[in-house]
Backbone bond lengths (Angstrom), bond angles and torsions (degrees), N, CA, C in turn:
res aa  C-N    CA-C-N  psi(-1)  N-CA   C-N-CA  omega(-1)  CA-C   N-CA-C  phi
1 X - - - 1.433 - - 1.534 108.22 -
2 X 1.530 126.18 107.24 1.604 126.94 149.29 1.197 124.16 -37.04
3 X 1.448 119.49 115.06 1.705 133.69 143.70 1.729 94.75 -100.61
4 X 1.878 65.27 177.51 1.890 105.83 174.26 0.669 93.94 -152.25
5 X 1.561 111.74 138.30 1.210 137.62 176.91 1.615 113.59 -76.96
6 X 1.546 125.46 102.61 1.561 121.84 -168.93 1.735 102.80 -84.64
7 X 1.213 132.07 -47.30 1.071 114.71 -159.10 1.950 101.79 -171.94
8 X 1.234 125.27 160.67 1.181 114.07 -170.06 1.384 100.82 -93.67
9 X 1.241 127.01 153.89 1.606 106.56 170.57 1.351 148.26 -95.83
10 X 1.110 128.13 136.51 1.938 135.88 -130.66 1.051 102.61 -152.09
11 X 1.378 98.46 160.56 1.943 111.84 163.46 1.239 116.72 -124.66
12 X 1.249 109.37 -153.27 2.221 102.11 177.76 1.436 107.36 -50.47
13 X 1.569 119.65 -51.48 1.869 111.30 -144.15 2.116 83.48 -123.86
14 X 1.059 142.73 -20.04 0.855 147.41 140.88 1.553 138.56 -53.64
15 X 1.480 113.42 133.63 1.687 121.04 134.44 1.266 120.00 -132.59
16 X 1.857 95.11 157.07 1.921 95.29 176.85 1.459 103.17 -108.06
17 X 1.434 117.70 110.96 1.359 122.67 -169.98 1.789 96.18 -69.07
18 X 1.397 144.64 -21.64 1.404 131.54 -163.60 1.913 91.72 -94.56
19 X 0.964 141.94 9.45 1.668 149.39 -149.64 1.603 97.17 -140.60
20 X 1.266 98.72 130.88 2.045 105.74 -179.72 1.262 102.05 -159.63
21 X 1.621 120.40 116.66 1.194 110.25 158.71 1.591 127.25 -87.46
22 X 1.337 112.57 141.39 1.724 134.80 -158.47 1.425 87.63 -87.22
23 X 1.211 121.22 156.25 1.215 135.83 170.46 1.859 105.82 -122.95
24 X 1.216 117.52 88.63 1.326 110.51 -175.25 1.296 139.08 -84.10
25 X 1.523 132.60 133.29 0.973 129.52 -144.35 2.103 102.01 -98.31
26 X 1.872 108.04 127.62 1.382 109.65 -176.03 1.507 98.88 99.30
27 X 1.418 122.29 -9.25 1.713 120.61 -154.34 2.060 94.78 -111.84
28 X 1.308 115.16 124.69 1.926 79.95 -176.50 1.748 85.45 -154.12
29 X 1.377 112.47 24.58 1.488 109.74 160.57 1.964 103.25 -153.61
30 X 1.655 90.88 163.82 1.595 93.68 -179.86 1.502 118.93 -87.20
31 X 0.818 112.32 9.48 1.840 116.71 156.38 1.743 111.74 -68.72
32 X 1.397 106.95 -66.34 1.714 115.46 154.66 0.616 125.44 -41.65
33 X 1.902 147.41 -46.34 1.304 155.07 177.03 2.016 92.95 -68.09
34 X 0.745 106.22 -40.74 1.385 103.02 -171.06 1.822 120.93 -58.71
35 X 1.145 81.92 -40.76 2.309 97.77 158.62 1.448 106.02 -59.43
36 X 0.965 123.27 -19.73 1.488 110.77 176.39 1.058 143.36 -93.69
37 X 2.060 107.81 0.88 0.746 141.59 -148.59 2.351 91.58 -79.44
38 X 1.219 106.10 147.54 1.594 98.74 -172.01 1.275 143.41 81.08
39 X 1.454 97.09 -28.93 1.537 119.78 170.82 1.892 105.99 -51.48
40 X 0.903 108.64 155.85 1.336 147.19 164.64 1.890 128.46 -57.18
41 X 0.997 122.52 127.02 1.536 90.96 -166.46 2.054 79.09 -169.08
42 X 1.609 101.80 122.40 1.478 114.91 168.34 1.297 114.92 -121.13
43 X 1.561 118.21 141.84 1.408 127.67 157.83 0.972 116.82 -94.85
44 X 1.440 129.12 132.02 1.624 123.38 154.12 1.554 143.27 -103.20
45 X 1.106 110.30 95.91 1.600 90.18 -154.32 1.624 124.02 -69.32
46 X 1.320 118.22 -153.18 1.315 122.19 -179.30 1.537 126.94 -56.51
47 X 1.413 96.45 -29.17 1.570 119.11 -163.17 1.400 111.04 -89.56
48 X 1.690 96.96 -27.46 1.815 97.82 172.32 1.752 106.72 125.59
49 X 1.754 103.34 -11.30 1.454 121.35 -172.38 1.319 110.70 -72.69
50 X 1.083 114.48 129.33 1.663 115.96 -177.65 1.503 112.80 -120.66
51 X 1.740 113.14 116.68 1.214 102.44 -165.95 1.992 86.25 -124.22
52 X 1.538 83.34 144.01 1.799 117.25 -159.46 1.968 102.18 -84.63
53 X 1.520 108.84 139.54 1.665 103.37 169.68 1.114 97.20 -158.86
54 X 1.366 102.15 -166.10 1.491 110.10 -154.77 1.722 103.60 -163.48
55 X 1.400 116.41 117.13 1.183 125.81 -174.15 1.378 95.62 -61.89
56 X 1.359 126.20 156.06 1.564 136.36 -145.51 1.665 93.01 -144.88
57 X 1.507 115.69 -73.04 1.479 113.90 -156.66 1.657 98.00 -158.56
58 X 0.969 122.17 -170.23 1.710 129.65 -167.11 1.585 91.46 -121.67
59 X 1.645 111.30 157.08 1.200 84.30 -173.29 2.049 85.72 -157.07
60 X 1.294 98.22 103.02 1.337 119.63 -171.60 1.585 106.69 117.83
61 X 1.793 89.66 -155.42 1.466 96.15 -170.32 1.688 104.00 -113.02
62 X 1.046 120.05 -6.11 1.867 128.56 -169.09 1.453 124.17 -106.96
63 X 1.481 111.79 -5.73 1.546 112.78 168.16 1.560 124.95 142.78
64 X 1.743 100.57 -4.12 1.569 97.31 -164.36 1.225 95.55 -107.29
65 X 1.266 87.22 164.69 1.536 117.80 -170.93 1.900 122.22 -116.46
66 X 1.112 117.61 118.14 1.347 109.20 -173.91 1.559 112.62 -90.73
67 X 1.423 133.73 140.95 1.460 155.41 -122.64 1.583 79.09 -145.34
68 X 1.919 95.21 123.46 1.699 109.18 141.87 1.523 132.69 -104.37
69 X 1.439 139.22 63.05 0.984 136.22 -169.12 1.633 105.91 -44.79
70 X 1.641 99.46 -177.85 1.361 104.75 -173.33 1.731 108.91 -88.54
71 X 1.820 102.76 -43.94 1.213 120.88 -170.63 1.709 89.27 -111.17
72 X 1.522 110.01 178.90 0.959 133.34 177.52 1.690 124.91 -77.07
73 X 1.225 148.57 121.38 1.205 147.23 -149.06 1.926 97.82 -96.56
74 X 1.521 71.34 143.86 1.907 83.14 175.41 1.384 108.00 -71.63
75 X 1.363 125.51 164.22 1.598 132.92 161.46 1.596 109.18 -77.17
76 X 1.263 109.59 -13.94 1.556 93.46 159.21 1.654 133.76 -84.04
77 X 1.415 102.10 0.92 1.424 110.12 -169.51 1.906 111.85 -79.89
78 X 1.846 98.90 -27.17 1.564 109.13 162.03 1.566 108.93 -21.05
79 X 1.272 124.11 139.87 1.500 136.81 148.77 1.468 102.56 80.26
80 X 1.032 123.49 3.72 1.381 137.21 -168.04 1.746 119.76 -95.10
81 X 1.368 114.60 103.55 1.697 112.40 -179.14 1.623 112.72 -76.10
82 X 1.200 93.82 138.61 1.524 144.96 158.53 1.471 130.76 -79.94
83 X 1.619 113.37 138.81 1.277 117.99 155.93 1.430 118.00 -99.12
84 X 1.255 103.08 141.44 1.929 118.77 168.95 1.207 119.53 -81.29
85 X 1.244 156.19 0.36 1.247 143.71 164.38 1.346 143.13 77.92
């Protein structure tokens, strides 16, 4: 299953660089986002490094899903698709 990565997740004076919510593709309510909950989910970057997460919880009302990686995500990983697992 395709995501994109929309944005890391934050508040006003905060962000949590290891936290990203997925924007999933076919997915467009939180009942659906909610099946995804546990799944599996890797980045790989440029270098060949593959860092491991784990869908956590849904996060709104339209389909996304918020991501716990292990380490902290680059700012290049923004806009960038994903597999679900």
């Amino acid at each position: 299953m395709q995501a994109i990565i929309t944005n890391f997740r934050r508040g006003r004076h905060t962000q949590t660089p290891n936290q990203v919510i997925l924007s999933v593709e076919g997915v467009s309510t939180k009942e659906e986002a909610s099946k995804l909950v546990g799944k599996k989910v890797t980045y790989k970057t440029s270098s060949g490094k593959e860092i491991n997460g784990e869908v956590r919880s849904f996060h709104g009302n339209s389909g996304a899903v918020r991501v716990l990686f292990e380490t902290g995500m680059p700012g290049q990983s923004l806009g960038t698709k994903l597999n679900i697992e």
